[in-house]
C-alpha positions, -999 to 999 in steps of 0.1 A, spaced: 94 226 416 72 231 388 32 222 391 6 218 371 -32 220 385 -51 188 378 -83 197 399 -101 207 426 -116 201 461 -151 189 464 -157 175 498 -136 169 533 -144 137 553 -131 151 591 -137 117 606 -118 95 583 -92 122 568 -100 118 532 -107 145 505 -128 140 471 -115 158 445 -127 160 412 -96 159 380 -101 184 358 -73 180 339 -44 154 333 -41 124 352 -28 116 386 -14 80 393 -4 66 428 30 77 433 28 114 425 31 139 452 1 170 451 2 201 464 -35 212 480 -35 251 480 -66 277 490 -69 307 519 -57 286 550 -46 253 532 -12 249 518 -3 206 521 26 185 498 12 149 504 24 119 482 -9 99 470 1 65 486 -36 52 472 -68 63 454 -102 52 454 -132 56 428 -165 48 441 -149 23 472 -127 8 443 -88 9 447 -75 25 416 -40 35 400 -42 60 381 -75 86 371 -79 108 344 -94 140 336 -130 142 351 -129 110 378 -141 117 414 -116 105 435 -109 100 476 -77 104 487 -59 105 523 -49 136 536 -25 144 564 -46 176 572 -82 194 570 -84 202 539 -111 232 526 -143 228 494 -126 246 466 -89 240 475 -70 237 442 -51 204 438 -16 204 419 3 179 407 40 187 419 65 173 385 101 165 387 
């Protein structure tokens, strides 16, 4: 399947199982499935919800922080890619 990167790791919550990762470009609304990539991570999660600053959101946009769960640890620097039909 074809992907196109949309942004990039910037912190892993162990505890709770949530990365931040900043867009950098494109968008990303609930329902799309991303592929997390770097040396020891390679995850295909569908983004079942999103938050921005503790606020529930449906879709972000290019340059938006965002937490999102993750089935895995996931690594800083990890390249995020949106997986398209």
């Amino acid at each position: 399947m074809p992907e196109t990167e949309i942004g990039i790791i910037e912190h892993y919550f162990g505890k709770i199982g949530v990365a931040a990762l900043r867009i950098t470009g494109g968008q990303l609304c609930v329902g799309d499935t991303v592929h997390i990539q770097g040396h020891t991570t390679d995850l295909a999660i569908p983004i079942d919800s999103m938050q921005v600053e503790h606020e529930s959101m449906d879709k972000v946009k290019k340059g938006d922080a965002v937490g999102i769960k993750v089935s895995q640890p996931v690594r800083v620097h990890d390249r995020v890619f949106k997986v398209t039909e």
